[in-house]
Structure formats: C-alpha cells, structure tokens
The first five atom37 places (N, CA, C, CB, O) and aatype in JSON, in Angstrom:
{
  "aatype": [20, 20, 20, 20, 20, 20, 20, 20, 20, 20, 20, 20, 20, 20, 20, 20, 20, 20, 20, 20, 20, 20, 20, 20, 20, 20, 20, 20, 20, 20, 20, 20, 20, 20, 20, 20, 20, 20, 20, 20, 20, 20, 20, 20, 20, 20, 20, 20, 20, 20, 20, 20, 20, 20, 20, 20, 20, 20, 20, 20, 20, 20, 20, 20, 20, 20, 20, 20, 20, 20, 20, 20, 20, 20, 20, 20, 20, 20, 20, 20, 20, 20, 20, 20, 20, 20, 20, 20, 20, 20, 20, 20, 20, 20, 20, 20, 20, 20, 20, 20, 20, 20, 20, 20, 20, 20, 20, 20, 20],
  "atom_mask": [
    [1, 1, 1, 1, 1],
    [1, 1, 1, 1, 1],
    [1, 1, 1, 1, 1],
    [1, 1, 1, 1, 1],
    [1, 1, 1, 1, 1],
    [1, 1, 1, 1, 1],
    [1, 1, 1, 1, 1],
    [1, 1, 1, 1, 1],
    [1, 1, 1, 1, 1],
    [1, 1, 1, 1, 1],
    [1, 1, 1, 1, 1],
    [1, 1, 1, 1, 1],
    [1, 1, 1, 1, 1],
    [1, 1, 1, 1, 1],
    [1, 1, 1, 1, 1],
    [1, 1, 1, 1, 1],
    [1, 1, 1, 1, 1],
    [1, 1, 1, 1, 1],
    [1, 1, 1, 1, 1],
    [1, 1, 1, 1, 1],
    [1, 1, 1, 1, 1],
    [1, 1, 1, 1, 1],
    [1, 1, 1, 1, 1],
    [1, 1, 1, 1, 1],
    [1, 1, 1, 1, 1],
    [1, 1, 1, 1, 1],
    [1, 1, 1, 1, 1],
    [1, 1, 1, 1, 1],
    [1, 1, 1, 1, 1],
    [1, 1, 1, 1, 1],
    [1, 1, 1, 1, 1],
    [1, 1, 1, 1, 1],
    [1, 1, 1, 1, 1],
    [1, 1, 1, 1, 1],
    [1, 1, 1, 1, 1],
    [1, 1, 1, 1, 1],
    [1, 1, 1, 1, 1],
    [1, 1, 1, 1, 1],
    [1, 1, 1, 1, 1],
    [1, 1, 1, 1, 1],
    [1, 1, 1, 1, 1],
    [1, 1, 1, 1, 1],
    [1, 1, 1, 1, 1],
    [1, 1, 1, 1, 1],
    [1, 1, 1, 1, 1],
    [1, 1, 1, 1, 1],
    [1, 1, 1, 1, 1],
    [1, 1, 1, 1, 1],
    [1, 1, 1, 1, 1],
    [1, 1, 1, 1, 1],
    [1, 1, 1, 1, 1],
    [1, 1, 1, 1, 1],
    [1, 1, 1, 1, 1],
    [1, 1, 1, 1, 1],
    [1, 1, 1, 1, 1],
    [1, 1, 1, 1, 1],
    [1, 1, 1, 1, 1],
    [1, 1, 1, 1, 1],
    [1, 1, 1, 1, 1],
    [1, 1, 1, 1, 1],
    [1, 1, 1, 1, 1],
    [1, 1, 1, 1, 1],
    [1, 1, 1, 1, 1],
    [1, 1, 1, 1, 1],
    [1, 1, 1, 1, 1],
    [1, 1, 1, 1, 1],
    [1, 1, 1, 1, 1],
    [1, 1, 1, 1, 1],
    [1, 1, 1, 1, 1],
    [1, 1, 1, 1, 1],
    [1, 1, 1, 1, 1],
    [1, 1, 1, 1, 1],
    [1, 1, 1, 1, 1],
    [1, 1, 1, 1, 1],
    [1, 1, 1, 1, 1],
    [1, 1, 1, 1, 1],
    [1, 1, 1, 1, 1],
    [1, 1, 1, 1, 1],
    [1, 1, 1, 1, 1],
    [1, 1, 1, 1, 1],
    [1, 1, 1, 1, 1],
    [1, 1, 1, 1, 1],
    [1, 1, 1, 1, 1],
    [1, 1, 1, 1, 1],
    [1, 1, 1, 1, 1],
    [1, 1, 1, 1, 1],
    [1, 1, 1, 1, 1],
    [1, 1, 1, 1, 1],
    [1, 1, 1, 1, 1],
    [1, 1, 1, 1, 1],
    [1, 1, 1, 1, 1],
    [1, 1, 1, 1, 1],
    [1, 1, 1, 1, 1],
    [1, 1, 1, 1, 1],
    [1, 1, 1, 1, 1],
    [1, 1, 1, 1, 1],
    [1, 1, 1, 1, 1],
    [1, 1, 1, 1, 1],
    [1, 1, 1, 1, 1],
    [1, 1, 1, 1, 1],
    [1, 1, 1, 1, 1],
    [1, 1, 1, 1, 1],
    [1, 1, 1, 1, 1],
    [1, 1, 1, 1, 1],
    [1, 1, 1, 1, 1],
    [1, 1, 1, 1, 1],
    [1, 1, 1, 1, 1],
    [1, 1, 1, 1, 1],
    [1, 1, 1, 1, 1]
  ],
  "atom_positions": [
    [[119.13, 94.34, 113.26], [120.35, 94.73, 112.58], [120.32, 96.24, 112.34], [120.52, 93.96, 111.24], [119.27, 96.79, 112.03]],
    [[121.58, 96.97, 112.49], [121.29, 98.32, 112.6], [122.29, 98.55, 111.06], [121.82, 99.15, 114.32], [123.44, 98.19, 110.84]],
    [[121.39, 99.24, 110.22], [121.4, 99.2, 108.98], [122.29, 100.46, 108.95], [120.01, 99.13, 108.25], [121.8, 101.47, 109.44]],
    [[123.86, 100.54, 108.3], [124.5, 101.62, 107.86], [124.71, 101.92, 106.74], [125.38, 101.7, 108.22], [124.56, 101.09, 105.85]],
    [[125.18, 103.46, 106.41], [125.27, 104.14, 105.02], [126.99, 103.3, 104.57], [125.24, 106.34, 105.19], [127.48, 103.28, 103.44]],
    [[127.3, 102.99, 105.21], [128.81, 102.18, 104.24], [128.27, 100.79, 103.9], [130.59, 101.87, 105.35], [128.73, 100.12, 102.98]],
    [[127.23, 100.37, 104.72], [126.59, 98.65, 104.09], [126.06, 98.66, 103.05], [125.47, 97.85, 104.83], [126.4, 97.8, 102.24]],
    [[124.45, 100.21, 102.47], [123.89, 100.31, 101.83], [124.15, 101.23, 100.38], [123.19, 100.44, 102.55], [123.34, 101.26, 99.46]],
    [[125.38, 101.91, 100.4], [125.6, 102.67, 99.51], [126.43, 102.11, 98.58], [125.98, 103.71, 99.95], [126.68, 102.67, 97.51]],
    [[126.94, 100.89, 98.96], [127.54, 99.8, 97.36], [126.14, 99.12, 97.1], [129.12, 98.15, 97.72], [126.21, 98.1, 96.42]],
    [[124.97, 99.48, 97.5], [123.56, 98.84, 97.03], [123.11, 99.7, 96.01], [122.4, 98.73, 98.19], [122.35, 99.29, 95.14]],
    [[123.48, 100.78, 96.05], [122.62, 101.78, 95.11], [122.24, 100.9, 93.57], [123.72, 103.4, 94.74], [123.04, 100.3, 92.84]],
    [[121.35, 101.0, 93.47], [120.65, 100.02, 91.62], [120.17, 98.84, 91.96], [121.97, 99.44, 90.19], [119.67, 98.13, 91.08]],
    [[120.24, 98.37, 93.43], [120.33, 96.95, 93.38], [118.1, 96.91, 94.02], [122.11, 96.13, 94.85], [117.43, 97.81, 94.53]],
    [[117.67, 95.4, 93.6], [116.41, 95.3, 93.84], [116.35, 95.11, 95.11], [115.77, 94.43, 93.15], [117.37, 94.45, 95.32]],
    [[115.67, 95.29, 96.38], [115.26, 95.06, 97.3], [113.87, 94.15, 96.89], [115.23, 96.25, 98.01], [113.29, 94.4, 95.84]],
    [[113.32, 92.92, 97.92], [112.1, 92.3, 97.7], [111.66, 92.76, 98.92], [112.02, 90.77, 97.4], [112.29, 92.67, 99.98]],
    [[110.4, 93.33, 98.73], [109.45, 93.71, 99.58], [108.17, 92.69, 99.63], [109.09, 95.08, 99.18], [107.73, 92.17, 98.6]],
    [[107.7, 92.48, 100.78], [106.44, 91.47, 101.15], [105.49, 92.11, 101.72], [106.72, 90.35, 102.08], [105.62, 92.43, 102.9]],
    [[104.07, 92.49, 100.87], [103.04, 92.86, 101.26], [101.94, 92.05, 101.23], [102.88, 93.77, 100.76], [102.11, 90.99, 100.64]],
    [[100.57, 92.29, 101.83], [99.75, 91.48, 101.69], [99.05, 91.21, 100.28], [99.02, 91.78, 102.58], [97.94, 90.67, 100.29]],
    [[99.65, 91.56, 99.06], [99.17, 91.26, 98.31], [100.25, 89.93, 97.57], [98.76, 92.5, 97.72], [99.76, 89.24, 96.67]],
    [[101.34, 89.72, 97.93], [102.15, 89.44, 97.13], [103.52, 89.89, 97.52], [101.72, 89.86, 96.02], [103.54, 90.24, 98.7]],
    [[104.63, 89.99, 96.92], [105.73, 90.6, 96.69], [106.22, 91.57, 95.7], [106.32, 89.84, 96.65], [105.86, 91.32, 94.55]],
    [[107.01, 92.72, 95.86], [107.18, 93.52, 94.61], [108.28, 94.16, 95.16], [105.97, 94.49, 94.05], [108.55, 94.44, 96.33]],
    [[109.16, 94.45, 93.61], [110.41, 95.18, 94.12], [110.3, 96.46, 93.93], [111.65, 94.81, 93.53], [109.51, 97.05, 93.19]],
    [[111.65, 97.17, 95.07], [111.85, 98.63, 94.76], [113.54, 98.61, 94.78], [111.03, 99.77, 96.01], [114.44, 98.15, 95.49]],
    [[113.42, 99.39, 93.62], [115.05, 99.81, 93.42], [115.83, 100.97, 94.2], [115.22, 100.27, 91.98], [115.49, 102.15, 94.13]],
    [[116.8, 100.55, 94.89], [117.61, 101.51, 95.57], [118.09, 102.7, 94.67], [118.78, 100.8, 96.13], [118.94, 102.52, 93.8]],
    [[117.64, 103.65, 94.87], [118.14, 105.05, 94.24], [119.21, 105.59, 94.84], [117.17, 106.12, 94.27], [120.31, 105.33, 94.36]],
    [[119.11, 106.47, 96.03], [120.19, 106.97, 96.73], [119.88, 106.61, 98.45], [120.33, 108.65, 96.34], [118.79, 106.5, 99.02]],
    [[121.34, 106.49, 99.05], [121.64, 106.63, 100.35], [122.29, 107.7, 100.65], [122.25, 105.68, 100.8], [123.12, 108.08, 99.82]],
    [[122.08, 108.58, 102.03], [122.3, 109.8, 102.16], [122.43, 109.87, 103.85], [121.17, 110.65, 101.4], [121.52, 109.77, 104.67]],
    [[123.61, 110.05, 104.04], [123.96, 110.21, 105.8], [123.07, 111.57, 105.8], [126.02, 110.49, 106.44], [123.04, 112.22, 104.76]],
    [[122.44, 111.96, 106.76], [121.38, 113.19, 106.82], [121.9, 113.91, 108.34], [119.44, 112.55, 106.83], [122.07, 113.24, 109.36]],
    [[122.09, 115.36, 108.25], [122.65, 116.06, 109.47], [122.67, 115.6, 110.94], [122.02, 117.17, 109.52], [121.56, 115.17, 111.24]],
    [[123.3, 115.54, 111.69], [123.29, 114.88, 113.41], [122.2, 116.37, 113.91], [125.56, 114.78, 114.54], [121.08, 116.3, 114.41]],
    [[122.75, 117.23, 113.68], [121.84, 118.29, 114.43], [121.79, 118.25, 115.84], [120.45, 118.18, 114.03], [120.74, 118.29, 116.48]],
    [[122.97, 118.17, 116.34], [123.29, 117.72, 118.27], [123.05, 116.22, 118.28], [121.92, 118.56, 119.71], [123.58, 115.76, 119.29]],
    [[122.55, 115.42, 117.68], [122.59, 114.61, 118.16], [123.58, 114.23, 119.45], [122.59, 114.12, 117.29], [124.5, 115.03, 119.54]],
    [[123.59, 113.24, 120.41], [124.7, 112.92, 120.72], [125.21, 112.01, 120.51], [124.84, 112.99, 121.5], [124.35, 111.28, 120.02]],
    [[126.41, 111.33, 120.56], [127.2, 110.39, 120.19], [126.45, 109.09, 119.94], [128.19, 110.27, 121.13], [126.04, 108.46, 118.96]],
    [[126.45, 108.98, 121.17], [125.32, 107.66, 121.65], [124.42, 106.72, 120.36], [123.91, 108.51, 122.7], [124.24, 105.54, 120.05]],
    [[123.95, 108.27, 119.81], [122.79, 107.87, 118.64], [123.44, 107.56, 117.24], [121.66, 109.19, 118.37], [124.38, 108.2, 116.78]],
    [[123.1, 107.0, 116.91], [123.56, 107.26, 115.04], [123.76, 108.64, 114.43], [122.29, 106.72, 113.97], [123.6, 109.75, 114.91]],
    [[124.22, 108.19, 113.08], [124.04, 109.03, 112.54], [122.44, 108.85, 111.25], [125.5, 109.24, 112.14], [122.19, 107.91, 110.5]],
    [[121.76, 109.99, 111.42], [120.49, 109.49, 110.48], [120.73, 109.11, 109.01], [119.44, 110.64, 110.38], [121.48, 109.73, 108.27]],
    [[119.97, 107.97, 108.65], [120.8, 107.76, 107.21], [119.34, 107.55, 106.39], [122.15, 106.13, 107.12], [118.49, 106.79, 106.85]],
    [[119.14, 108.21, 105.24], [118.11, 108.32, 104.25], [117.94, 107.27, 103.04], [118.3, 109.57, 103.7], [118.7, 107.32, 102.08]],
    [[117.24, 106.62, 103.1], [117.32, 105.82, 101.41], [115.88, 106.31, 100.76], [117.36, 103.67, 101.45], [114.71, 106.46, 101.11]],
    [[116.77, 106.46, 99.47], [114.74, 106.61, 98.46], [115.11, 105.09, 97.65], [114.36, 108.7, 96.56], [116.08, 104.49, 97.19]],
    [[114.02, 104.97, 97.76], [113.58, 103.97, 96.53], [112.6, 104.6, 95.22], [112.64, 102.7, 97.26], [112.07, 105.68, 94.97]],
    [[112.7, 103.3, 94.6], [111.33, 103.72, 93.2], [111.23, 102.53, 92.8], [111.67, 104.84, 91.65], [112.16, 101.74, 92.63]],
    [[109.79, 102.29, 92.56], [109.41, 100.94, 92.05], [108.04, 101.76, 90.87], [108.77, 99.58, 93.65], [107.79, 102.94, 90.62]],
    [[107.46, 100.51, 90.41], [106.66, 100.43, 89.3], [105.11, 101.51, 89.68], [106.35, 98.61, 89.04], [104.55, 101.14, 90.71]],
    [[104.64, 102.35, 89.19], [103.1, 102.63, 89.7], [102.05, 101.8, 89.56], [102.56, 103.68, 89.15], [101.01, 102.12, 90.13]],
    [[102.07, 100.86, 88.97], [101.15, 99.23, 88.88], [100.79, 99.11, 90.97], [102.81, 97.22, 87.98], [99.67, 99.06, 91.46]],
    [[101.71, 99.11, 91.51], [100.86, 99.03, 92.77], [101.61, 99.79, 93.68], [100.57, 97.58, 93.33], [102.84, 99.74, 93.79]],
    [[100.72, 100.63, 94.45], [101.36, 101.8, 95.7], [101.13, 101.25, 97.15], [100.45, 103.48, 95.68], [100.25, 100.89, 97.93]],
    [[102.38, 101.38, 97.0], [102.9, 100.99, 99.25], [101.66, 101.91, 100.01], [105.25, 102.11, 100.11], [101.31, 102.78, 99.21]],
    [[101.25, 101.96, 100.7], [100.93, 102.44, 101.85], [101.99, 103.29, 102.71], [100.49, 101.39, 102.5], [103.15, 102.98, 102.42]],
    [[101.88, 104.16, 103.58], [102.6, 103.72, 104.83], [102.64, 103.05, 106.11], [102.82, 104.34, 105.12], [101.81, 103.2, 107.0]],
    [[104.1, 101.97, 106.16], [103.79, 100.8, 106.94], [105.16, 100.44, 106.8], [102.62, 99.74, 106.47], [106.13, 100.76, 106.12]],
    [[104.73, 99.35, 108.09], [106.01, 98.2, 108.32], [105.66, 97.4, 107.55], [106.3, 97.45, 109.69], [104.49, 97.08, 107.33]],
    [[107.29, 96.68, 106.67], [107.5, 96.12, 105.38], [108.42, 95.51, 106.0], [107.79, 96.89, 104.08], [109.2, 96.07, 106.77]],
    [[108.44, 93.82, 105.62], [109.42, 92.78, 105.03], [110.31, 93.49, 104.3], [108.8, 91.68, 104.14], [109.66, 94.01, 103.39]],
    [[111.65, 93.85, 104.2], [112.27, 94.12, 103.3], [113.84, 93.06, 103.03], [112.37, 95.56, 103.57], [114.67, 93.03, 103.94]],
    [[114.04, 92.4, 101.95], [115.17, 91.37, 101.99], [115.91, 92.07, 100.44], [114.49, 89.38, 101.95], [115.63, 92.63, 99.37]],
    [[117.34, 91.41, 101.52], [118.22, 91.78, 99.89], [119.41, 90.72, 100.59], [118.92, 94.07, 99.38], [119.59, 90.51, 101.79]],
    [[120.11, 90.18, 99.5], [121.09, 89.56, 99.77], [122.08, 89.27, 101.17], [121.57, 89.99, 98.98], [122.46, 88.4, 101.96]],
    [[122.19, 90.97, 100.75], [123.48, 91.56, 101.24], [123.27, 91.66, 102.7], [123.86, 93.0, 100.57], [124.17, 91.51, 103.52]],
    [[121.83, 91.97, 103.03], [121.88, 92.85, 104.22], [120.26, 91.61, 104.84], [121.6, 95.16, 103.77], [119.63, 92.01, 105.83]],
    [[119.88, 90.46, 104.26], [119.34, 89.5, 105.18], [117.46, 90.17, 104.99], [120.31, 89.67, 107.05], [117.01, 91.12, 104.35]],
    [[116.92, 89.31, 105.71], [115.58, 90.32, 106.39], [115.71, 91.1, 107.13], [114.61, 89.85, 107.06], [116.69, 91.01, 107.87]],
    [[114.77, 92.22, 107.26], [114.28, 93.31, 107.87], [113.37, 93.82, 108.05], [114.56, 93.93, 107.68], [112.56, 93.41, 107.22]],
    [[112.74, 94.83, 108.95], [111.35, 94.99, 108.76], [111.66, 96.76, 108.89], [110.19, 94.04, 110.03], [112.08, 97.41, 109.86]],
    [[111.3, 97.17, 107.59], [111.38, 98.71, 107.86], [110.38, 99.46, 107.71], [112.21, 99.33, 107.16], [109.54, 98.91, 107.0]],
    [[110.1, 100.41, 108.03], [108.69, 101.4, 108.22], [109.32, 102.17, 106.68], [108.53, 102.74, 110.16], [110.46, 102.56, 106.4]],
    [[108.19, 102.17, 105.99], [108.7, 102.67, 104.84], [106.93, 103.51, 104.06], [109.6, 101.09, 103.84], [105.74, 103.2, 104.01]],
    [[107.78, 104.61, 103.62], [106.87, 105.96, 103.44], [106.73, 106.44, 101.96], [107.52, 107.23, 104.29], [107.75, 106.81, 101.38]],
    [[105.82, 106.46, 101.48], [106.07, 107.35, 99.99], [106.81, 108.44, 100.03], [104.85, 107.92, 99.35], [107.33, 108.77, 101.1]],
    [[107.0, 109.2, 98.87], [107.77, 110.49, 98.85], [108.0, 111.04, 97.43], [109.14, 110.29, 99.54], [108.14, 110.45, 96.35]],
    [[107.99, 112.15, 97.7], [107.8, 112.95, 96.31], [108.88, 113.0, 95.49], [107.46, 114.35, 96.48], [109.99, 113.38, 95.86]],
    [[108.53, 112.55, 94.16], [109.99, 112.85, 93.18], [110.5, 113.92, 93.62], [109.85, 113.13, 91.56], [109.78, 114.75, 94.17]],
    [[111.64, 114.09, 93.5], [112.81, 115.17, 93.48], [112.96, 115.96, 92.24], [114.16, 114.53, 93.71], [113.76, 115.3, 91.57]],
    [[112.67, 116.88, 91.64], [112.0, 117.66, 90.43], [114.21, 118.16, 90.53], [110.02, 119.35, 90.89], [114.74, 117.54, 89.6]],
    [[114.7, 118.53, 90.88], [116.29, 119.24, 91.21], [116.77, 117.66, 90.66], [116.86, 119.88, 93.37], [117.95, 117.81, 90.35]],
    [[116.54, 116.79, 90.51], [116.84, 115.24, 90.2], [116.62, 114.74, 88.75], [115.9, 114.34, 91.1], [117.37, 114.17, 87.96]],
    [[115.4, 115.13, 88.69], [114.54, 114.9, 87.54], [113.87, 113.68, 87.32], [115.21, 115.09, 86.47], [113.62, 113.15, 86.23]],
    [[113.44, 113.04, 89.13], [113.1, 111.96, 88.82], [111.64, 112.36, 88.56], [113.45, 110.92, 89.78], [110.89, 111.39, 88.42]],
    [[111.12, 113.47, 88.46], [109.53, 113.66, 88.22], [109.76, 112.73, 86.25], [108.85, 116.11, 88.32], [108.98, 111.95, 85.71]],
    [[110.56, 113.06, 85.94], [110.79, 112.33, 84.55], [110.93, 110.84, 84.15], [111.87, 112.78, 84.11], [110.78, 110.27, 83.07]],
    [[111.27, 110.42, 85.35], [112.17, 109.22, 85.71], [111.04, 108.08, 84.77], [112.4, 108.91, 87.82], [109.85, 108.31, 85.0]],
    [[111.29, 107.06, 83.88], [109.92, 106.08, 83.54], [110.57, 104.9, 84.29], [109.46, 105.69, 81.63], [111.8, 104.94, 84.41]],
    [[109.9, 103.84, 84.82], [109.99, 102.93, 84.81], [110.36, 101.74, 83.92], [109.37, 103.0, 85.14], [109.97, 101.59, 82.77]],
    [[111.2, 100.89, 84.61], [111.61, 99.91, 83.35], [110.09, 99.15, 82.29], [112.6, 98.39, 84.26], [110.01, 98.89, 81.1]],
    [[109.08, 99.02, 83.46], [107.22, 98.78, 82.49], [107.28, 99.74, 81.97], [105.53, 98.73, 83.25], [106.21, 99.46, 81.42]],
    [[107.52, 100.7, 81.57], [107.22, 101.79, 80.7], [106.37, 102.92, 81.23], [106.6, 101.28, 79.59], [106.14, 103.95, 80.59]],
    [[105.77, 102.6, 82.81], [105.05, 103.46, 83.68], [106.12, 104.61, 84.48], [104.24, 102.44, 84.77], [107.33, 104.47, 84.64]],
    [[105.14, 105.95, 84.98], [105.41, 106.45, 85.92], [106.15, 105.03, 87.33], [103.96, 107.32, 86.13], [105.92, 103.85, 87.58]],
    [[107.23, 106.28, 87.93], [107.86, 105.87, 89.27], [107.14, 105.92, 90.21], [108.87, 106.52, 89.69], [106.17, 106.61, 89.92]],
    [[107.08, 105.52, 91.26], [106.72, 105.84, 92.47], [108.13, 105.7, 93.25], [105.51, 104.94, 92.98], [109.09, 105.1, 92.77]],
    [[108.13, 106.22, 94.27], [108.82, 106.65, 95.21], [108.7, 106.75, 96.45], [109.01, 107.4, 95.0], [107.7, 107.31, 96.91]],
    [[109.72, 106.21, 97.32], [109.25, 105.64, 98.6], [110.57, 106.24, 99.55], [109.02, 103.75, 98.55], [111.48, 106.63, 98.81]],
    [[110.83, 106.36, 100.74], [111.85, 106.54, 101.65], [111.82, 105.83, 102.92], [111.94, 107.81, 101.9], [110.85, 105.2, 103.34]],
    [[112.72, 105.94, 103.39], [113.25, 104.4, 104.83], [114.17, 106.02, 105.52], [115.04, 102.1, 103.94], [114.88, 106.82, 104.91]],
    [[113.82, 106.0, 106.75], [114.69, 107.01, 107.67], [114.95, 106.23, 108.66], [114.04, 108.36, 108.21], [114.08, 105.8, 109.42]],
    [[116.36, 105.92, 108.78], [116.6, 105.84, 110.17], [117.29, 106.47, 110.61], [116.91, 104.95, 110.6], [118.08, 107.17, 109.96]],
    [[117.17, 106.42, 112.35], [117.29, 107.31, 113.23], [118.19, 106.83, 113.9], [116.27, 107.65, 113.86], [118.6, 107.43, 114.9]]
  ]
}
C-alpha cells in the first residue's frame, strides 16, 4: 500500500501499534510533512515525512516494523529514531508516563 500525506494527516494524535520482538508498543503520530520533489520526476512520489514519539521505557532500533492503525491496515515500515526538534520544543515534550519522548521518523520515497 503506498502510504499518502492526504491518508495520514487526518491521523495526526492518533496511536499507531507497532510489533517488535519484545512485545508491542505504541507511537503517537506527531506530524506529516510532504518534503521537497527536488527534480524528482513525475513517475515518483512525492516524499512524505512522519515523526512519531512514544514512551523512553523502551527504544526502537533501526528497522523494519509491523506498523497497524485502523485506518490505513498493516504495514511494514523501516522506521528510524530522530532528534527532538528544539524550533518545536519537543526537546520539552513529557510523555503521557511522565517520562522523556523518544522520537522516531518513517520517509517515504
């Protein structure tokens, strides 16, 4: 399924369930972001950005992830940590546990 910024951007807040080998754990959709073509040509998409943030109790790796949500079914996305956005203020951001965020991103191409 080729995942677009008009499918995922009425998702923003919503939980995604992620499946790792330990278990399952969610990450919350923060922002979706169509990201420059830069020549692309037609042919290709357009690149579209999502961050997430989930709990610091346990940190993703980078890797291919199970990712399910209602809306948009299973998937398997390559998904990357990533640095709070300090211009955001999610370096501030707490978690609903009362912990530091972590922060994760999904690029597709």
């Amino acid at each position: 399924m080729s995942i677009t910024f008009t499918q995922v951007h009425p998702l923003i807040g919503n939980k995604f369930q992620v499946q790792t080998t330990i278990g399952e754990i969610e990450l919350e959709l923060l922002e979706a972001e169509e990201r420059p073509r830069r020549g692309l040509p037609e042919s290709f998409r357009t690149p579209l950005l999502l961050i997430f943030a989930s709990s610091s109790k346990l940190a993703l790796a980078q890797d291919n992830y199970i990712v399910e949500h209602p809306a948009l079914g299973k998937n398997i996305w390559t998904i990357a940590p990533a640095l709070p956005d300090h211009a955001k203020g999610q370096h501030q951001r707490l978690h609903e546990d009362g912990g530091a965020c972590l922060y994760y991103q999904v690029l597709f191409n």
